[in-house]
Structure formats: C-alpha cells, structure tokens
C-alpha positions in Angstrom: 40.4 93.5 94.6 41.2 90.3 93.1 42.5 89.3 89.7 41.6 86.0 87.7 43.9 84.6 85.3 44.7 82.7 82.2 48.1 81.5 81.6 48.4 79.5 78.2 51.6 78.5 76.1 52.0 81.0 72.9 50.5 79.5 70.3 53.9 78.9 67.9 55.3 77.4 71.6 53.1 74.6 72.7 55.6 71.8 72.9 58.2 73.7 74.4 55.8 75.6 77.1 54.4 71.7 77.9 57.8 70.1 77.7 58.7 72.8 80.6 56.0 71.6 82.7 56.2 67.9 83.0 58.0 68.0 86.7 54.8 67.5 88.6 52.5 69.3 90.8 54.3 70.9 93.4 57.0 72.1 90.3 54.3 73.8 89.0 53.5 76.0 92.3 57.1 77.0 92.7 56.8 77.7 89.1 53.8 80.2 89.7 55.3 81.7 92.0 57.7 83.6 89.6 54.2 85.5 88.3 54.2 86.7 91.9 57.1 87.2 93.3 57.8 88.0 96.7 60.1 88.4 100.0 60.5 85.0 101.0 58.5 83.6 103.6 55.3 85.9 102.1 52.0 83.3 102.7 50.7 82.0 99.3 48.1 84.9 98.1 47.0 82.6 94.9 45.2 79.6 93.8 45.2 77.9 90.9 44.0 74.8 88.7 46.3 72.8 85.9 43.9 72.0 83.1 44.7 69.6 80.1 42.7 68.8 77.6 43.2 67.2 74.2 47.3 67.9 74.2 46.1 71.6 75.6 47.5 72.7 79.1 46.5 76.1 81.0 46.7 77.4 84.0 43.8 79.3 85.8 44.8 81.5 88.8 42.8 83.3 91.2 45.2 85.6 93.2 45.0 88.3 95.4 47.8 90.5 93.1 48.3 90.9 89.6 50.5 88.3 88.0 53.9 90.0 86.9 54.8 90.3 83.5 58.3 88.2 83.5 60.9 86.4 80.9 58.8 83.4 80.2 59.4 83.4 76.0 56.8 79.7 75.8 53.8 81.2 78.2 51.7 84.1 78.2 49.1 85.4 80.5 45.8 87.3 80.3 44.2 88.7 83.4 41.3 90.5 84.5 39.3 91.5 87.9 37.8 89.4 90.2 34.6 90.7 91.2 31.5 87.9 90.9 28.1 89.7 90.9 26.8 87.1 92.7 23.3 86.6 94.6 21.2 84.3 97.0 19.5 81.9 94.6 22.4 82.3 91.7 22.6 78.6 90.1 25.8 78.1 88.7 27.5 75.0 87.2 30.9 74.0 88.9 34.5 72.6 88.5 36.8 71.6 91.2 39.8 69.8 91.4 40.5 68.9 95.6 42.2 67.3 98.1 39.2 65.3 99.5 40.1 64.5 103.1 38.6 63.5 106.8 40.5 63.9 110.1 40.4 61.2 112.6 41.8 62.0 116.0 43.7 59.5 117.9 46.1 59.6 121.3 45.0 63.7 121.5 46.3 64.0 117.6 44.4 64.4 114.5 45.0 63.5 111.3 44.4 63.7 107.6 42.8 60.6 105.9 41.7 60.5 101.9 38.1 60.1 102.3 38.1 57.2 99.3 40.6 55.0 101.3 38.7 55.9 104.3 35.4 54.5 102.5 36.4 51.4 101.1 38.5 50.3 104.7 34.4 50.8 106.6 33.2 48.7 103.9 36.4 45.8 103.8 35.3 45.4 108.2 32.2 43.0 107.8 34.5 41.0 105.6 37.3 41.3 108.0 39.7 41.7 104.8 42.4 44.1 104.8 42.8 45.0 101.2 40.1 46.1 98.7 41.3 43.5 95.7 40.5 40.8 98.3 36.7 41.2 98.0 34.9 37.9 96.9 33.1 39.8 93.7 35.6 42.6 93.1 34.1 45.2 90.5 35.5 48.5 89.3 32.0 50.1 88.9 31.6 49.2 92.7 35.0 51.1 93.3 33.8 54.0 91.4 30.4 54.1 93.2 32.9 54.2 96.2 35.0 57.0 95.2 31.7 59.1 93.8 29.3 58.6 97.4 32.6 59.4 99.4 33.5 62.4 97.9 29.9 64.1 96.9 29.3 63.4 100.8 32.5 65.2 101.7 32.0 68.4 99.6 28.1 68.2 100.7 29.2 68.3 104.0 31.4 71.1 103.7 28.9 73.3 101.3 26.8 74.9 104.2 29.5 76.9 106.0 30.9 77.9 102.0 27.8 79.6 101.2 26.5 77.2 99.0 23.9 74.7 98.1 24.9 71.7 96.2 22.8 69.3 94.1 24.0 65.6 94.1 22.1 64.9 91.4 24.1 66.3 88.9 28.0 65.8 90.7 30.1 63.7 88.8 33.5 62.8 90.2 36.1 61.7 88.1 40.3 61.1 87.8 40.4 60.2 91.1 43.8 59.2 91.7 46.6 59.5 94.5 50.3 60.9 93.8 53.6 60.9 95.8 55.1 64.7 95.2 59.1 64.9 96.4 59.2 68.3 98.3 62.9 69.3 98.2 63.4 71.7 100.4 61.7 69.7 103.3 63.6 66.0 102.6 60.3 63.9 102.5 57.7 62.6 99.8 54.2 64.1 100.4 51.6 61.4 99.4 48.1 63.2 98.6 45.1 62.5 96.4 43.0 64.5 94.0 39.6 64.4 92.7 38.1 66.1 89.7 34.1 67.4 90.1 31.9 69.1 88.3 28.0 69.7 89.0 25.4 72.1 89.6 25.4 74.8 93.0 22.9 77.3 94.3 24.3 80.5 96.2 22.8 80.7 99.7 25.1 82.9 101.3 26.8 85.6 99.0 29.7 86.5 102.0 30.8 83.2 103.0 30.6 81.8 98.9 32.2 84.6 97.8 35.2 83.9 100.8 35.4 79.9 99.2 36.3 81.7 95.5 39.3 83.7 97.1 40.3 81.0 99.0 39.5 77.7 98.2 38.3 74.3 98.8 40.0 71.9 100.8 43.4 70.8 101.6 46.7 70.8 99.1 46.5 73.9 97.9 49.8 73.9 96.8 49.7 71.3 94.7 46.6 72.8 92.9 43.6 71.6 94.4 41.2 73.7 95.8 39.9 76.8 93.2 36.5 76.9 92.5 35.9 77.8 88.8 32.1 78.7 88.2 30.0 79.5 85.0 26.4 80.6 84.0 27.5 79.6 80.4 30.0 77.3 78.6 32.8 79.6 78.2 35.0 79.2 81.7 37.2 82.3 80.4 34.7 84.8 79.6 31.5 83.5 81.7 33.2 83.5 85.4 30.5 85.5 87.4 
C-alpha cells in the first residue's frame, strides 16, 4: 500500500507556514521527515515535490507510510491511498521536477554531469571556446532550445525501461536552474540542478510505470526532484490515477 499526500499551510496561517520554509531544499526534506519519523539511519520511504504558485506553496508526497499527525500549528495534511488503476495504452498528461543528469566514466570512475552543461560544452568544441557567453551571436532562445533538446532527450531515453511512452511533441521544459544546497551534517555544499516538465505519456508497461510512481525519476531525490505527478483531468489532487 502506498499513501499520496497534500500538505498545505492552514488557511488563517499562510505567511507564517511560508515564512517557516524559506531554508532551501534540502531544509525542506529534513523537515518531511518529521511526518515520518523513524529510527535513524531508516532509508528515505517518500518522495515529494515543492509546488508554488501565485504566493501558494504545497507539498505533494508520495510515501510508502502514512504521514504522522504531529505539532505543526501553520501546516496541515490530507492523505489518501495510492493505488493508480492504470493500463497499457492509458494517456496521461505529466509533471516532473528532476535532477537531469549523464554519467561520464573516466580513469575506471564515473560520474554525474547536468545534461544542459553537458550540451552546451559539445556545442562550445567547433568554436574551441570555453564558456557559453563567448559565442559570436549569443541568444537566450538558443540557450533554451539547449536546455529543452537536452533534457526531453534525457527523460526519452530513460522512458522505455519506466514503463512509459513519451510524446516530445507536447514536453515543455521550464525553470531550469542550478542551486548550491549546504548539507550540515556532511561539511560540504552539494551543487545540483533542477528542471521543471510537463507533457503528454502513454503507459506501455503497467509493472515497471507503476515502480517509476513509488519511486521516482532521476537523481536528487532528497532535494525534491524525482515524483511523478499524473492526471487524466485538470485537478492534480483529486484526478491522480
């Protein structure tokens, strides 16, 4: 069994509930943690997705346990089950916010590379430039046509072995952007970049699609990248297969 959830500030509480959440990404997941608590060292059994909107935040959360109700007097939480009737040929329209990433071995090693930085250093060779802003014509349209092939490619690539069939036509990748997270209890800044999609799917394989809602897309998982949200309708709350 799995549980999706809502987790919204009470409505008399807004300011306070997003005042309390301006620390940053990885914040937030240590904050989430206290709907689930656990022995420490217990493996991450949720996902979830910050969502603002208009001066609106909300968390959704996929997660393998009921959240806990807890002393939390700016947030509430509404949950359901999990269970997507789902079948081969089910269209669905998509949102994702990932981790977008390519791993380049070198001296045995591999290692994680953003696929947009990746991109634009193939295209800066036959100019032998070393920096994207030195291009003779530099255009930000031609950066975004960058950051939208490179990324569509990357979750195209990937959509096969989740179960699913994706049409590029209709993916539209936006807030691209990178960000420098301080992880504490580790003594190092973690630089990572995320990438907002949305588009159009058909299920091919109800198993292995149903395995990329529980557990995600991508890399950065703690820093909430990775859940799938899926709709037949408009209504992402109520309208989750």
């Amino acid at each position: 069994m799995m549980y999706f959830s809502l987790i919204t500030p009470i409505p008399d509480h807004v300011r306070e509930a997003i005042h309390q959440r301006l620390q940053g990404p990885y914040a937030d997941h240590q904050w989430l943690w206290n709907w689930f608590p656990a022995d420490r060292g217990t493996p991450r059994d949720f996902l979830f997705r910050r969502y603002e909107h208009e001066g609106q935040l909300r968390y959704y959360v996929v997660s393998h346990r009921p959240p806990m109700a807890q002393r939390q007097d700016a947030w509430q939480v509404q949950t359901r089950d999990y269970a997507p009737q789902l079948k081969e040929g089910t269209r669905l329209h998509f949102e994702l916010r990932a981790n977008p990433t390519v791993r380049h071995g070198h001296s045995g090693q591999s290692k994680r590379h953003d696929v947009v930085m990746n991109a634009k250093k193939k295209l800066l060779v036959p100019h032998r430039l070393a920096r994207w802003q030195d291009r003779p014509d530099p255009d930000d349209s031609t950066l975004q046509d960058v950051i939208q092939s490179a990324c569509t490619q990357w979750l195209q690539r990937r959509s096969e072995r989740l179960g699913f069939a994706l049409n590029p036509d209709t993916v539209v990748v936006q807030a691209y952007a990178t960000h420098q997270e301080r992880q504490h209890h580790k003594d190092r800044n973690l630089q990572f970049s995320t990438a907002d999609f949305t588009g159009e799917l058909t299920v091919t394989n109800v198993q292995d699609f149903h395995q990329a809602l529980m557990t995600g897309i991508g890399s950065a998982k703690a820093f909430g990248c990775g859940l799938l949200l899926v709709r037949r309708s408009s209504s992402l709350e109520t309208e989750t297969p």
